[in-house]
C-alpha positions as CSV (number, residue, x, y, z in Angstrom):
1,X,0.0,0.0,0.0
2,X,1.9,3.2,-0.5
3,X,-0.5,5.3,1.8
4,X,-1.5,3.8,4.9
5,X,-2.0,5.7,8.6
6,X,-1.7,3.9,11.6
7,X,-2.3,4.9,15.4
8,X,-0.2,4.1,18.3
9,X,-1.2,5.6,21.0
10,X,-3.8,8.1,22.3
11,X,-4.3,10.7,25.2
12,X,-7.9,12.3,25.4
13,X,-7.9,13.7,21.5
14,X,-4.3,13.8,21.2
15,X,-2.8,10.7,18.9
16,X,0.3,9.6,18.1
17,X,0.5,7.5,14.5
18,X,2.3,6.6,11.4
19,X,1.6,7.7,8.0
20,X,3.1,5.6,5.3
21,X,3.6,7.5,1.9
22,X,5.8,6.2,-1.2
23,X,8.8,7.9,-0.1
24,X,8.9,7.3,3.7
25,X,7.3,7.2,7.3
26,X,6.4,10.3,8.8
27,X,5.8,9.7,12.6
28,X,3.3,11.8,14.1
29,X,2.5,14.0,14.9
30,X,4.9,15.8,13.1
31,X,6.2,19.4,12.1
32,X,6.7,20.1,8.1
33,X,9.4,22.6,7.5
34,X,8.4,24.5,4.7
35,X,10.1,24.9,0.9
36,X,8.2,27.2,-0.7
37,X,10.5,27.5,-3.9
38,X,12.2,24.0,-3.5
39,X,13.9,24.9,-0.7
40,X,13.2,26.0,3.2
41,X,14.9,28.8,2.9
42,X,18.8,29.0,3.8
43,X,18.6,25.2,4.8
44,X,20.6,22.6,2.9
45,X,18.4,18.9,2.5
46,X,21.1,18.0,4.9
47,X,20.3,19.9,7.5
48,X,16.5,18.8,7.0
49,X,17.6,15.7,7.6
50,X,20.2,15.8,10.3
51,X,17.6,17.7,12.4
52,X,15.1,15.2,12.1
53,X,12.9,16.6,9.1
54,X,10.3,13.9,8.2
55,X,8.6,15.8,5.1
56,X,8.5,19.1,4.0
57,X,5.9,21.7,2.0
58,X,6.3,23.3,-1.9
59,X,4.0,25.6,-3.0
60,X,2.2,25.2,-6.2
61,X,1.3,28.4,-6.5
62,X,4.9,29.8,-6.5
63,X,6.6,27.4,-8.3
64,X,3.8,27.8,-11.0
65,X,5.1,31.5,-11.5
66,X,8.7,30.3,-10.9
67,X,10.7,28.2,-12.4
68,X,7.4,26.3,-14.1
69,X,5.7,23.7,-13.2
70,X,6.4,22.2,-16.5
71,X,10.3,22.7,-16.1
72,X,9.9,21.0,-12.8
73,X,8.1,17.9,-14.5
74,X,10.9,17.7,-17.3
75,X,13.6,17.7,-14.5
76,X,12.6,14.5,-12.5
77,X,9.7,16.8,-10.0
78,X,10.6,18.0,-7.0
79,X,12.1,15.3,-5.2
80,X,14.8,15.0,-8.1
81,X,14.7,19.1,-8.4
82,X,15.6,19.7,-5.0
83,X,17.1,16.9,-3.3
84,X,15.3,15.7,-1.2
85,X,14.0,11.9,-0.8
86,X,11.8,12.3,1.6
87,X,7.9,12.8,1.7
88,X,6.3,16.3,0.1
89,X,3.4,17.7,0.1
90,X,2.0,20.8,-2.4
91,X,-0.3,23.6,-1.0
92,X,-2.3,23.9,-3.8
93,X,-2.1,27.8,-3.7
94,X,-5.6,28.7,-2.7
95,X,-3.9,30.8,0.0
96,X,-1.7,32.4,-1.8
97,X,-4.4,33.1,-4.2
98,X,-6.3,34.3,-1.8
99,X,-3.6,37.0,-0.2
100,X,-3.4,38.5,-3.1
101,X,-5.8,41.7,-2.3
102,X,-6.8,43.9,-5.4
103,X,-4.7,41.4,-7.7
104,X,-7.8,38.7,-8.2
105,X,-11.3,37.8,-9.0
106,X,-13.1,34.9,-7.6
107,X,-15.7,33.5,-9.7
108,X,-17.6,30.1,-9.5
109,X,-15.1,28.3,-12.5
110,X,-11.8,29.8,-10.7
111,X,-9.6,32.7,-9.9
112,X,-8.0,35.0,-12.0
113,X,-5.0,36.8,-10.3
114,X,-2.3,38.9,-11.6
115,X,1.7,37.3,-10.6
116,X,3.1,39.3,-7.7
117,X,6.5,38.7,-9.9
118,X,5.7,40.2,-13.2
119,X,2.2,41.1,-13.6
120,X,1.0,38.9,-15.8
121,X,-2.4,38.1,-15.9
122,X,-2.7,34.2,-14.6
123,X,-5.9,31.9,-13.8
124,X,-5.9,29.3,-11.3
125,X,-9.1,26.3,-11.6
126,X,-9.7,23.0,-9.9
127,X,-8.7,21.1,-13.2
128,X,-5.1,23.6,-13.9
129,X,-4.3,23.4,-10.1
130,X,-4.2,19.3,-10.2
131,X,-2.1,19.7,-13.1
132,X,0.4,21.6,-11.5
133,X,0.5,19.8,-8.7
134,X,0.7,16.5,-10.6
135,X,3.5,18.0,-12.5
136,X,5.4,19.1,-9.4
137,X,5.0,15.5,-8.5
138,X,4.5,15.6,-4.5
139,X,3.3,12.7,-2.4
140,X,0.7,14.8,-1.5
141,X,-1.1,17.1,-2.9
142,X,-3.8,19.6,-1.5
143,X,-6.9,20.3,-3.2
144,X,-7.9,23.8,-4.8
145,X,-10.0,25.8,-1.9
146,X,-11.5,29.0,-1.3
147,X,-9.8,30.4,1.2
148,X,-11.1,33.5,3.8
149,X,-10.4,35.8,6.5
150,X,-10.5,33.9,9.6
151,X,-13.2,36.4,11.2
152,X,-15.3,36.2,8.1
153,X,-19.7,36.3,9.2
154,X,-21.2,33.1,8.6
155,X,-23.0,33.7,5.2
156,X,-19.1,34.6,3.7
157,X,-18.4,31.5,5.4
158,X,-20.7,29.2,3.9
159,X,-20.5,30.4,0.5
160,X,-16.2,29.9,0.4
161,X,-17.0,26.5,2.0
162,X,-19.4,25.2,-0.5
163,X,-17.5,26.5,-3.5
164,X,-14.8,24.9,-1.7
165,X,-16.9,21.3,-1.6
166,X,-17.8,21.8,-5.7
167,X,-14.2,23.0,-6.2
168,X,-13.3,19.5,-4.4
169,X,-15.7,17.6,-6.8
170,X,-13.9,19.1,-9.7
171,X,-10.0,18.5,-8.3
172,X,-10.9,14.8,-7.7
173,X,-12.4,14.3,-10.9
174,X,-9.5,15.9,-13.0
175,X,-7.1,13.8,-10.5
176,X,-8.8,10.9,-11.6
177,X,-8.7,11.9,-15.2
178,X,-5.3,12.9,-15.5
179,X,-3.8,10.0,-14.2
180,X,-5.5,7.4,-15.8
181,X,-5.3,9.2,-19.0
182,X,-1.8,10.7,-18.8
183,X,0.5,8.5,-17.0
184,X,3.8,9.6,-16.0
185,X,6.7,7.4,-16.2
186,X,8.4,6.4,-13.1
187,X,6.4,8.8,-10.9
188,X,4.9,7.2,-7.8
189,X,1.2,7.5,-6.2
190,X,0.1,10.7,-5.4
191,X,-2.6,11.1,-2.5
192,X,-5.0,14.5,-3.0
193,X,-6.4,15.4,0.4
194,X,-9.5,17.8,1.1
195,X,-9.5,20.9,2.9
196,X,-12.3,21.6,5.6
197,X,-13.6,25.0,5.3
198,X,-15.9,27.2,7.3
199,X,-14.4,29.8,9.4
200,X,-15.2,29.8,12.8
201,X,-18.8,28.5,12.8
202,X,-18.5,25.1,14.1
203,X,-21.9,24.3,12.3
204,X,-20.3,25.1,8.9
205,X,-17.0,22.9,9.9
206,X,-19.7,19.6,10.5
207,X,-21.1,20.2,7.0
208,X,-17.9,20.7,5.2
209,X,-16.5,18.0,7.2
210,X,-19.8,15.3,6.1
211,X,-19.8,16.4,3.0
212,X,-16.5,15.7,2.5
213,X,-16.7,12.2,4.2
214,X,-19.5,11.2,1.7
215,X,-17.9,12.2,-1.5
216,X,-15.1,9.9,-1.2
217,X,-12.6,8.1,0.9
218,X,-10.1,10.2,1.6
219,X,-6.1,9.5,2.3
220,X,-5.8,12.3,5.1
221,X,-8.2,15.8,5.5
222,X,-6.6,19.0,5.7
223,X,-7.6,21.7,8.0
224,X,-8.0,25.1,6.6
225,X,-9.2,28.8,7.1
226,X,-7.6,28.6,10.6
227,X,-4.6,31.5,11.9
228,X,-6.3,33.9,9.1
229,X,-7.3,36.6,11.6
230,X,-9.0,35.0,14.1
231,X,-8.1,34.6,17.8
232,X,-6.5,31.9,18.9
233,X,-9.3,30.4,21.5
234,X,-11.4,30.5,18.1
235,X,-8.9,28.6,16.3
236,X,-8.7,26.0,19.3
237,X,-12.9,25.6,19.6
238,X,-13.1,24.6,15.8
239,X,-10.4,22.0,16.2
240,X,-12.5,20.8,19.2
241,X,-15.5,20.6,17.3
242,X,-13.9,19.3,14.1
243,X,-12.3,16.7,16.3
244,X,-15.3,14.1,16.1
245,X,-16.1,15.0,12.4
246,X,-13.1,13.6,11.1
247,X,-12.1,9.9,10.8
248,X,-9.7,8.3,13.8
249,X,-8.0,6.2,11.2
250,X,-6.8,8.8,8.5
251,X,-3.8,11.8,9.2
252,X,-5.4,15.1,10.0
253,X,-3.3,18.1,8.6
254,X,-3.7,21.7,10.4
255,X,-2.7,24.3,7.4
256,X,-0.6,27.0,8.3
257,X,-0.1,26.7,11.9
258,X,3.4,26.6,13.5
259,X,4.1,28.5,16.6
260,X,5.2,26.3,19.4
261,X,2.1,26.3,21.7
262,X,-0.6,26.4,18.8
263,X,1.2,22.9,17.7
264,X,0.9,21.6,21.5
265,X,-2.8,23.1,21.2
266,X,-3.1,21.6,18.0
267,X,-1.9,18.0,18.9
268,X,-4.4,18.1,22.6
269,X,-7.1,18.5,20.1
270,X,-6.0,15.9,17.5
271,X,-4.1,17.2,14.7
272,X,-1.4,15.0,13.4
273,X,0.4,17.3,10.9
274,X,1.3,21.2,10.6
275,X,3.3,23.2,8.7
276,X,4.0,26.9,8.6
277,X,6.6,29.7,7.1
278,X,7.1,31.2,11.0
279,X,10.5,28.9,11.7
280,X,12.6,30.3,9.3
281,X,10.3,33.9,8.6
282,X,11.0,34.8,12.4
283,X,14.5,33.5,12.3
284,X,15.1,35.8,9.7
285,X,14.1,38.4,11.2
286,X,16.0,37.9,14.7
287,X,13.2,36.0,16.9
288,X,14.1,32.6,18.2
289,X,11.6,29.9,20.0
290,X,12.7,28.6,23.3
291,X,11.6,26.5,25.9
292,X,11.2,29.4,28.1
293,X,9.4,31.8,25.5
294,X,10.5,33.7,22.3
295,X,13.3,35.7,22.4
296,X,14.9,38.5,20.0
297,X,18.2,37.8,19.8
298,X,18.7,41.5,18.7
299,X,18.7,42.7,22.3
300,X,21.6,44.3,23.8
301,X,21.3,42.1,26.8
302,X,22.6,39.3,24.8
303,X,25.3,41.2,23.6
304,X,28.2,39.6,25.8
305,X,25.3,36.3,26.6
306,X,28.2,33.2,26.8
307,X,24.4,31.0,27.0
308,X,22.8,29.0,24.2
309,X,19.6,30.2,22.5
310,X,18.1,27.4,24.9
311,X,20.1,25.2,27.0
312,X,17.6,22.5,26.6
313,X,17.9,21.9,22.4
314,X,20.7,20.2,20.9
315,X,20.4,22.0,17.2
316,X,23.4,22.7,16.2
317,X,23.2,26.5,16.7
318,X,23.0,26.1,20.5
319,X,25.7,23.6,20.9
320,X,28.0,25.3,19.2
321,X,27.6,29.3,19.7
322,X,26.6,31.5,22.3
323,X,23.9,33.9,22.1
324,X,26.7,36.5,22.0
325,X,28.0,35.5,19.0
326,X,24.7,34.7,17.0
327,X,23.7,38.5,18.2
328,X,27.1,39.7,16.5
329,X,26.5,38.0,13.3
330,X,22.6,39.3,13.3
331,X,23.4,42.9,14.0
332,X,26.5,41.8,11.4
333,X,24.2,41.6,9.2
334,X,26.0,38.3,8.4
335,X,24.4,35.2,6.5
336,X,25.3,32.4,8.9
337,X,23.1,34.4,11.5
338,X,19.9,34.0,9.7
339,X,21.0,30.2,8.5
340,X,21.7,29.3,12.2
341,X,18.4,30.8,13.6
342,X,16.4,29.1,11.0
343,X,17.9,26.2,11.7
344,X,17.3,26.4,15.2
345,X,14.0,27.1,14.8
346,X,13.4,24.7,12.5
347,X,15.2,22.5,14.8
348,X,12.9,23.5,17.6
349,X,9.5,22.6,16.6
350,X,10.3,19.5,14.5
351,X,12.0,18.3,18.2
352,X,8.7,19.8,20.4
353,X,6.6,17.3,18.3
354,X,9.1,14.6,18.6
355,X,8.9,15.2,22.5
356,X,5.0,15.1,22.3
357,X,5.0,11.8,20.3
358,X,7.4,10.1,23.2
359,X,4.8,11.3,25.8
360,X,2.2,9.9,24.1
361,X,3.5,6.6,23.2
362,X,4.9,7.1,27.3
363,X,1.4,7.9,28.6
364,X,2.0,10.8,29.6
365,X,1.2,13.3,27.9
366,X,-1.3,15.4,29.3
367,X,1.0,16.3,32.2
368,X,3.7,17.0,29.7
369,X,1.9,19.0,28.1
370,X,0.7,21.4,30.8
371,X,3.9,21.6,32.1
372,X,5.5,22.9,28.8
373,X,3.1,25.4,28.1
374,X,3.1,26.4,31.8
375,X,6.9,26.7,31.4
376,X,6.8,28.6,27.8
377,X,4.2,31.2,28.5
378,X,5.9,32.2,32.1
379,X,8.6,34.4,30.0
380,X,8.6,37.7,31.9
381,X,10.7,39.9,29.6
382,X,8.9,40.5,26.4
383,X,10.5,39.5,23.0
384,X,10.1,42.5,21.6
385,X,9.3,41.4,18.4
C-alpha cells in the first residue's frame, strides 16, 4: 500500500501515528518545514535531515510562476529538483491566491489573479491546479479551496465553504482523469487530500466536514481557514468541534499553523500534521523559539550572553555558539546568523513534536503538556518582536 495511517497511541484527543507515503514514514505527529521554492529557505536537505525533518511543503502556486511547473516535470519533480528523498506535500495555492488583495477575482469556475513577480495576468481552476501539482509531483497534494479571513460572518463563510466542496468535486475528478489518461513514467502515487472549510462556525465545519466524508474516501483531511485573523481560543474551539467529524483512522493536517504552543494546542485537540513559514520567517528576522518563550536575539542584553539560544535543544546552533556571537553575526548583518536561527528554529518545533510523540507513546502526555506550556508562556521579559 503506498498510503496507509496507523495509530499508536492516544491521550484524550491527542494521537500519536504513522503515516506511510511512497517515499517514507512520517511519525506523528509531526512538524513540516516549509520549501516554498524547492527549498526551506537558507537550509541545505542535509540539514532537514540531520535535524530530524520527516517531510516538508512546496507551493504550487509559486513554483507555478517560478521556475514552471512544467520545467519542474521535465527535471525528474521536485524530489529530483531539490534533493530531497523524503515525503512532500504541495499547498495547492488557494492561499496564496487568496492573499493576493486587489490582484484577483473569484468566480464560480476559478480565480483570475495577476503574478506578484511580473504582472502577468494568470488563472488558477480545480482542473489547472491538479495539473500543476501532478506536474510538481509531491506525495501529497492539496486540493484547490476557497480560502477566507478567519473572522469572516457566517454567510461569507458558507459560501467559500461550499464553492470549496464543488471546487473539491472538480479536483478529484480531474485527479482521476489525468492519471488514468496521462501516466507519468516512473512517478509514484500521489494522494489528493480535502481541505475543511468554514471559518469559525462550528456548524459550517460539521457540514464541510460530512460532506467531505460522503464524496469519497479520503487518504488524510486537511484543516484550513484557521490562523487567518481569528483569535487563537477560536482557532482552538473549531479543532474541538472538528475533532469528532473527522475519521480516527486517517492523518489530519492543520494548514498553516506553527508557533510552538498552537502545535501543542493543536496535537491536545488531534491534529497529526502542521506546517508553517514562522520557523525560518521569524528566524530571519532575529526571533528565536525557546523553551522558556521567544526571544529577539537582537537585544543588547545578549550582547556579551556566553548562553545558548536554549540550554535544553541540541540543534546545532546552540551547541556550538553562544547567544553573543549569534547577536554579533545578526546585527553583522552576516548570513550564517539568519541560516543558524532558522535552523534552530526549524530545529525547535520539528523536536517539540518529537517530545509530544514520546509522551504519548509514554502515557503521559497530558502532564507533559501542561507543564510545557506552563513553562513557555511564564517568560517575563517581552521578546520584543
Amino acid at each position: 500500500m503506498s498510503f496507509a495511517f496507523t495509530l499508536h497511541a492516544t491521550a484524550g484527543s491527542a494521537r500519536a501515528g504513522a503515516f506511510a507515503t511512497p517515499h517514507g514514514l512520517v511519525e506523528t505527529p509531526a512538524f513540516m518545514a516549509v520549501g516554498t521554492l524547492a527549498t526551506v529557505k537558507a537550509l541545505d536537505p542535509d540539514d532537514l535531515r540531520a535535524l530530524g525533518a520527516q517531510m516538508i511543503l512546496a507551493n504550487a502556486y509559486h513554483l507555478h510562476l517560478r521556475p514552471g511547473d512544467d520545467l519542474v516535470r521535465e527535471l525528474g519533480g521536485l524530489h529530483a529538483f531539490m534533493q530531497w528523498d523524503g515525503p512532500i506535500l504541495t499547498d495547492s495555492g488557494g492561499f496564496q491566491v487568496f492573499s493576493l488583495e486587489g490582484l484577483r477575482t473569484i468566480d464560480e469556475d476559478g480565480v483570475d489573479f495577476r503574478s506578484h513577480i511580473d504582472g502577468s495576468s494568470r488563472r488558477f481552476t480545480p482542473e489547472s491546479v491538479m495539473r500543476i501539482e501532478r506536474n510538481l509531483g509531491a506525495d501529497v497534494i492539496m486540493q484547490f479551496d476557497h480560502v477566507i479571513p478567519g473572522q469572516s460572518d457566517a454567510t461569507a463563510a458558507r459560501d467559500a465553504s461550499e464553492r470549496s466542496l464543488r471546487w473539491l468535486a472538480r479536483c478529484a475528478a480531474a485527479f482521476c482523469a489525468q492519471n488514468r489518461d496521462e501516466p507519468i513514467p516512473g512517478r509514484a502515487p500521489q494522494a489528493l487530500f480535502p481541505i475543511v472549510q468554514g471559518g469559525i462556525h462550528a456548524d459550517l465545519r460539521a457540514e464541510a466536514a460530512h460532506a467531505i466524508r460522503d464524496m469519497g474516501d479520503w487518504t488524510g483531511f486537511g484543516i484550513g481557514g484557521l490562523s487567518v485573523g481569528e483569535a487563537k481560543p477560536e482557532m482552538y474551539r473549531i479543532l474541538e468541534a472538528l475533532h469528532d467529524e473527522l475519521p480516527t483512522d486517517r492523518p489530519r493536517y492543520l494548514m498553516g499553523v506553527g508557533f510552538p504552543e498552537d502545535l501543542i494546542e493543536g496535537v491536545r485537540r488531534g491534529v497529526d500534521l502542521f506546517d508553517c513559514v514562522a520557523p525560518t520567517r521569524m528566524g530571519r528576522n532575529g526571533a528565536v523559539f525557546t523553551s522558556d518563550g521567544r526571544l529577539n536575539i537582537k537585544r543588547t542584553e545578549f550582547r556579551a550572553d556566553r548562553r545558548p539560544l536554549d540550554s535544553d535543544c541540541d540543534c546545532s546552533a546552540c551547541t556550538r555558539f553562544s547567544r553573543a556571537y549569534l547577536r554579533h553575526l545578526y546585527v553583522a548583518d552576516e548570513m550564517l546568523g539568519l541560516r543558524l536561527l532558522s535552523l534552530h528554529n526549524v530545529h525547535f518545533l520539528v523536536s517539540l513534536m518529537r517530545q509530544a510523540r514520546a509522551a504519548l507513546l509514554g502515557g503521559t502526555f497530558d502532564g507533559w503538556s501542561e507543564e510545557w506550556l506552563r513553562r513557555y508562556h511564564s517568560r517575563t521579559v517581552p521578546a520584543s518582536v
